[in-house]
C-alpha positions as CSV (number, residue, x, y, z in Angstrom):
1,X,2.8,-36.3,-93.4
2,X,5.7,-38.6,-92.3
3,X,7.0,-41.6,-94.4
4,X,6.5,-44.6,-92.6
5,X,9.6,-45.7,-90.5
6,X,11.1,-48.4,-92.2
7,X,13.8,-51.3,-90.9
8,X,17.3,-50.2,-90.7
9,X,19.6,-53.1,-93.7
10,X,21.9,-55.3,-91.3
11,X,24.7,-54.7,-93.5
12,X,24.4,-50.3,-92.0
13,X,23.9,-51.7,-88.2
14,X,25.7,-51.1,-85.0
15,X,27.6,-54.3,-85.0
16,X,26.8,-55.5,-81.6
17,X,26.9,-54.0,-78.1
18,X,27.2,-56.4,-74.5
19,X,24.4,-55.0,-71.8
20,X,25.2,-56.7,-67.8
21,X,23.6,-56.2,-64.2
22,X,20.7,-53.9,-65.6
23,X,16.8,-54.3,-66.3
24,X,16.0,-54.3,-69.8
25,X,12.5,-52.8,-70.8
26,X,10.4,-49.8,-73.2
27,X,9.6,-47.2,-71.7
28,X,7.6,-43.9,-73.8
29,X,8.6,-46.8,-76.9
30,X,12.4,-46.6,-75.9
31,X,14.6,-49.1,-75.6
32,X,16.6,-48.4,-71.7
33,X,18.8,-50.3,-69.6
34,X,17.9,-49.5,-66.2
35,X,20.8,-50.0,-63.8
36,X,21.0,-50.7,-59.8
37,X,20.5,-46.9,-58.9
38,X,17.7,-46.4,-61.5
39,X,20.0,-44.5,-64.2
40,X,17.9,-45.0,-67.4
41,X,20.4,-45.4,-70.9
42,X,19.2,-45.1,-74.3
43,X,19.6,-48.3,-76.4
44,X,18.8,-47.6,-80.1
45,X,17.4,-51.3,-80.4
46,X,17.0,-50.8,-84.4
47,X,20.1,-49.9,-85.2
48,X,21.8,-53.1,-83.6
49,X,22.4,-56.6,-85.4
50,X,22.9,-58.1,-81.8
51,X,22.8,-57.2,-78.4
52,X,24.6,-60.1,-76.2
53,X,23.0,-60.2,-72.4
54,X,25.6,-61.3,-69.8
55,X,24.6,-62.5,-65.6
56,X,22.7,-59.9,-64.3
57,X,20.5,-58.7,-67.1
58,X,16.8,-59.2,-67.0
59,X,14.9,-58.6,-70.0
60,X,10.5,-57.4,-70.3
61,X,8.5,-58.5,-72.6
62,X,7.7,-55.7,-74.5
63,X,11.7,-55.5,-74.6
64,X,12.1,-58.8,-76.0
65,X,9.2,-57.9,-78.5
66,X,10.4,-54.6,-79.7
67,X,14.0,-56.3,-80.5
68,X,12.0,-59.0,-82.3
69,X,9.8,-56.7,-84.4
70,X,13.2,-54.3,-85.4
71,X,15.4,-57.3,-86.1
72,X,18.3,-57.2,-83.4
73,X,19.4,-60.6,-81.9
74,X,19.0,-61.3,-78.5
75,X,21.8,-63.8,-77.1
76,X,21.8,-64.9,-73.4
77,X,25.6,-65.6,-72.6
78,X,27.8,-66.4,-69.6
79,X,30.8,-64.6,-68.2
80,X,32.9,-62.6,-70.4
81,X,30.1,-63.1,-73.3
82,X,31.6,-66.5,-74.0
83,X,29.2,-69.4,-73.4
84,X,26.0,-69.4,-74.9
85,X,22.8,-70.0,-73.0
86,X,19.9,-69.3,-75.8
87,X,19.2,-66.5,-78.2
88,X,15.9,-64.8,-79.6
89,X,15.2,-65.6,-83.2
90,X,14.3,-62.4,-85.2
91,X,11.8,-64.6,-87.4
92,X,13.7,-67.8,-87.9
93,X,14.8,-69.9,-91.3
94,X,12.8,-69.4,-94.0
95,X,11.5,-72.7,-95.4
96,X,12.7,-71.8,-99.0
97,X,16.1,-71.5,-97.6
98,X,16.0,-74.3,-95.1
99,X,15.0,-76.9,-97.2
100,X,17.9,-75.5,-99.9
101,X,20.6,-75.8,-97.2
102,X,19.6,-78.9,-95.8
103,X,19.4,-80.1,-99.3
104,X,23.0,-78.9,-100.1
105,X,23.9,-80.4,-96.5
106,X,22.1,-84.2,-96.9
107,X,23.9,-85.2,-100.0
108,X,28.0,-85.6,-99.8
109,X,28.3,-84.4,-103.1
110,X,27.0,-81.2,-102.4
111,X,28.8,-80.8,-99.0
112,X,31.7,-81.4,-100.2
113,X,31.8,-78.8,-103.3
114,X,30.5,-76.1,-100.2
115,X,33.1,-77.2,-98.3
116,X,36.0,-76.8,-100.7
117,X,34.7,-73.2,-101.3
118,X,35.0,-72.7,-97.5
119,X,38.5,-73.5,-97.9
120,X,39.1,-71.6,-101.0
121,X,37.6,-68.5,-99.2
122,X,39.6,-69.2,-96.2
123,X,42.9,-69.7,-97.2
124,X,42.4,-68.1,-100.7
125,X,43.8,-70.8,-102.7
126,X,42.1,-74.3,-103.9
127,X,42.5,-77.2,-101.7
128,X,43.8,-80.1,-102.8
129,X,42.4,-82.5,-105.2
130,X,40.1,-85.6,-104.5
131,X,39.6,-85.0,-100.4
132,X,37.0,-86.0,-98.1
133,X,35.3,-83.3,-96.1
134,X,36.7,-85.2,-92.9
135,X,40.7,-85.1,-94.8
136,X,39.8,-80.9,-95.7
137,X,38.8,-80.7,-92.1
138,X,42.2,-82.2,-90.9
139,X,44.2,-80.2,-93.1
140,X,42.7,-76.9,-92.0
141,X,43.2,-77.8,-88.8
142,X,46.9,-78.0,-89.1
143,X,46.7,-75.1,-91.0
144,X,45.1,-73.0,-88.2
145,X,46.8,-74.5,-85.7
146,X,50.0,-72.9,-87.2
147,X,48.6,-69.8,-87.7
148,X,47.9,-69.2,-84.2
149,X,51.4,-70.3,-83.2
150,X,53.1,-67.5,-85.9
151,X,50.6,-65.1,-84.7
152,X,51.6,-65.5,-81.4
153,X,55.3,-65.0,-82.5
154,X,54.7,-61.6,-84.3
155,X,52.8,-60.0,-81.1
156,X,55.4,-61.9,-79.1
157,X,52.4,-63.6,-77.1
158,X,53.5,-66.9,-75.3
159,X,51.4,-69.5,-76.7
160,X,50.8,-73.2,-76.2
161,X,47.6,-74.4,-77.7
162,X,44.0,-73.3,-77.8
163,X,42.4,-74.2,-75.0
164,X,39.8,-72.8,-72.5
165,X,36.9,-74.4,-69.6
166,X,33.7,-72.3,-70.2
167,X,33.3,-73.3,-66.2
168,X,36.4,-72.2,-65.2
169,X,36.7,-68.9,-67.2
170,X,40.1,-67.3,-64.6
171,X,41.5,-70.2,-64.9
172,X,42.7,-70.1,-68.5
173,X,45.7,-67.9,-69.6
174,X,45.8,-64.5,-71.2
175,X,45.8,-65.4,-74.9
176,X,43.2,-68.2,-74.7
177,X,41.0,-65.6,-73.0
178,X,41.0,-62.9,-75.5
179,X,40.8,-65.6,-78.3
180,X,37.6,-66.4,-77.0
181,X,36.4,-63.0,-76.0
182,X,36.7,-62.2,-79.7
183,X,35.5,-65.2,-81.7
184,X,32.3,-64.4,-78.8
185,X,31.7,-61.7,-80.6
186,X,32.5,-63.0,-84.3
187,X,29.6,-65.6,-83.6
188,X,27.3,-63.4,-82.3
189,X,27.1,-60.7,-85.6
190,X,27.9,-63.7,-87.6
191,X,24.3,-65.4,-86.2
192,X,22.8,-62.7,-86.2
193,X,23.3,-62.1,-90.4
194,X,22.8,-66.2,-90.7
195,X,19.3,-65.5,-89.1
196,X,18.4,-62.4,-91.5
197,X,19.1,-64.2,-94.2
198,X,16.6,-66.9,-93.6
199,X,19.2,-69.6,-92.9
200,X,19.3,-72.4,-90.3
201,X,22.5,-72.0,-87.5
202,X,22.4,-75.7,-87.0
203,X,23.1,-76.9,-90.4
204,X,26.7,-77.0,-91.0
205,X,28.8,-78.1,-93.4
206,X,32.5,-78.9,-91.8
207,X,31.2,-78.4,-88.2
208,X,28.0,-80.9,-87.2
209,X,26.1,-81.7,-84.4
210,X,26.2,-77.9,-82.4
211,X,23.0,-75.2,-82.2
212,X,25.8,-73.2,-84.0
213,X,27.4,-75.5,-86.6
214,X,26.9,-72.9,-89.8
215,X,27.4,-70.2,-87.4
216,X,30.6,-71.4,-86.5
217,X,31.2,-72.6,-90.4
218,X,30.8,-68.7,-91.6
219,X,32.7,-66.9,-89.0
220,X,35.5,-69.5,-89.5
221,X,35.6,-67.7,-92.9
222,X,36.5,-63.9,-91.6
223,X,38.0,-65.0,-88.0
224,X,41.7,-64.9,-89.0
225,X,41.5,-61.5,-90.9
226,X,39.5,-59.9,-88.1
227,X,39.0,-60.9,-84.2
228,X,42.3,-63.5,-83.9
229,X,45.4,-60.9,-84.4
230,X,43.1,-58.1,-82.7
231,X,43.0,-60.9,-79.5
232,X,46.7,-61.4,-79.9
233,X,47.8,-57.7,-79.5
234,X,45.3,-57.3,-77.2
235,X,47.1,-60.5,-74.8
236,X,50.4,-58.7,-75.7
237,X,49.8,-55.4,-74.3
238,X,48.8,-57.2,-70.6
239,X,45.5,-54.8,-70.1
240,X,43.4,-54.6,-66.9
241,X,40.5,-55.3,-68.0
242,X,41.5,-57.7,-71.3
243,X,37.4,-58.9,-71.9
244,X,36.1,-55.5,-72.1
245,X,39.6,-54.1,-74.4
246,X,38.8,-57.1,-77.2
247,X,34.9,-56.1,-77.2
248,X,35.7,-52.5,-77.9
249,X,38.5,-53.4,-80.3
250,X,36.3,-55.8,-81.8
251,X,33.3,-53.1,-82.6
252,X,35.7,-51.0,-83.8
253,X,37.6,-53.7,-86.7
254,X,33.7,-54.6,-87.5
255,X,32.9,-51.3,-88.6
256,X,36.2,-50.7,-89.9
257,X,36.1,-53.7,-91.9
258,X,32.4,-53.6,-92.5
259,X,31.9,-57.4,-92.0
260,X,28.2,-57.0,-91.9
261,X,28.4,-56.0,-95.3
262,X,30.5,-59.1,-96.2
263,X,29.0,-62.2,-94.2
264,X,25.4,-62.7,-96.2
265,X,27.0,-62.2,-99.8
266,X,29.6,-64.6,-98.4
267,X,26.5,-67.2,-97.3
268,X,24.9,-66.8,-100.1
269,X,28.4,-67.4,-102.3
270,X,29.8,-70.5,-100.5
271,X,26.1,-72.1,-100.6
272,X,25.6,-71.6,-104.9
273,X,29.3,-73.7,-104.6
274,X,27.1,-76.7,-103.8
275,X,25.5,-76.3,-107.7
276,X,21.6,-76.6,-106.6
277,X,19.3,-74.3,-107.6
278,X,18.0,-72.0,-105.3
279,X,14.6,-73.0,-104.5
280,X,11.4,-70.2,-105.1
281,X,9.5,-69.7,-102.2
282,X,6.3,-71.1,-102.6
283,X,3.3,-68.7,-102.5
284,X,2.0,-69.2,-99.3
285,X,5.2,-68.8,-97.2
286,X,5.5,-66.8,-94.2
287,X,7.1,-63.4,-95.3
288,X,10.6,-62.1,-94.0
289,X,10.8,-61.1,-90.6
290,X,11.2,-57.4,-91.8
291,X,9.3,-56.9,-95.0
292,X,10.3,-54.3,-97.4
293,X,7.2,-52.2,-96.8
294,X,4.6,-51.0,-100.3
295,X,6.4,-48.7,-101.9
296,X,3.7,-45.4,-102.4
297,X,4.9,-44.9,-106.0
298,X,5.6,-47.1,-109.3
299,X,9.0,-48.4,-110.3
300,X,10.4,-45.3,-111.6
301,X,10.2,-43.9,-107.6
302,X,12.1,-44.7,-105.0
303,X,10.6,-46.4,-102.0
């Protein structure tokens, strides 16, 4: 008799893979891309944190089920994987959690201490003393704005400011292009975890207002040691095909790096800053999305 199969941990996925101009559906309970001339490819769906859809893609029910039920993030996105159109929730916040980081989020107090963890994580040392969140958020923006013009100096990469139109994707320059190509990519993993750990991607702490304020929040916290000097020696070396080069490299630092092992410890780290106590779910909640499934022996077995 065969155990029964059991959810693959985000933090031993696939980080994430970009599907375009191909018909997503099951077929014989496979996951397959079907392309213009009907060439079927094997997507294993379970193995995947998130799979980012680009113009062309149309996805089946029973697809968008399936990615559901095994936990891999859907996100409908725009030319070169950059804007965001809407993503498929693999079970949503939890309530336990939501109300604990809307708590931590509601009262300035709390923000604040998350927020000076943010930039202790960041920048690895303390920031300064007796700061709002909007006089932290200044300073790290001075702060990153000089570390993108010194990274452009060591790749030699001609830089002038971070800037991009999501409407107008050619029109911006080489850097700027395969900054955003990458951070694309950092958000997408980096929602992906926020979602499996039960957490909200609207409820930020430094950035407000957006779908993806935490989202943005988190990655912020691995962007410069991960997808930014990848983009920058991607720009230097002037490729063909500059999108596609900082996705591949991108897959390859995530593993290398293992960032899916890092970004929920990390979530649950910056959020116990605030000095709450987590909450206990109460009884009748709704379960995780994936469930750890009855173990068939006692405690002394493994499940």
């Amino acid at each position: 008799m065969l155990p029964p199969l059991k959810p693959i941990a985000m933090k031993e996925r696939i980080s994430l893979i970009f599907i375009e101009k191909g018909e997503i559906d099951v077929l014989d309970g496979a996951f397959v891309v079907i392309d213009v001339n009907g060439i079927r490819t094997h997507i294993p769906v379970g193995s995947i944190a998130c799979i980012m859809l680009e113009p062309g893609t149309r996805v089946s029910h029973r697809a968008a089920a399936l990615a559901a039920r095994v936990g891999a993030l859907l996100v409908w996105v725009g030319e070169a994987g950059v804007r965001l159109y809407a993503s498929g929730q693999p079970g949503g916040a939890r309530a336990d959690r939501l109300l604990y980081q809307a708590q931590l989020a509601l009262n300035e107090e709390t923000r604040l201490k998350v927020v000076r963890k943010m930039y202790e994580i960041r920048f690895e040392e303390k920031p300064p003393e007796r700061r709002s969140v909007q006089q932290l958020r200044g300073i790290e923006g001075a702060r990153v704005r000089k570390m993108y013009e010194l990274l452009a100096k060591r790749y030699g990469v001609k830089w002038k400011h971070r800037n991009y139109d999501t409407e107008e994707w050619d029109s911006g320059d080489l850097p700027n292009r395969c900054v955003s190509s990458a951070t694309a990519c950092l958000y997408g993993i980096t929602e992906a975890a926020v979602l499996a750990a039960g957490y909200a991607p609207a409820i930020g702490f430094i950035h407000t207002g957006k779908p993806l304020s935490f989202v943005y929040d988190i990655a912020d916290l691995f962007k410069f040691d991960t997808v930014v000097p990848l983009a920058f020696r991607i720009a230097a070396q002037e490729p063909r095909e500059p999108e596609r080069a900082v996705r591949l490299a991108c897959r390859d630092v995530f593993r290398q790096t293992r960032l899916l092992v890092q970004i929920i410890p990390t979530i649950e780290d910056v959020l116990e800053a605030g000095g709450l106590e987590k909450p206990e779910p109460p009884d009748d909640a709704v379960p995780p999305a994936i469930p750890n499934p009855k173990s068939l022996g006692d405690a002394g077995h493994r499940s």
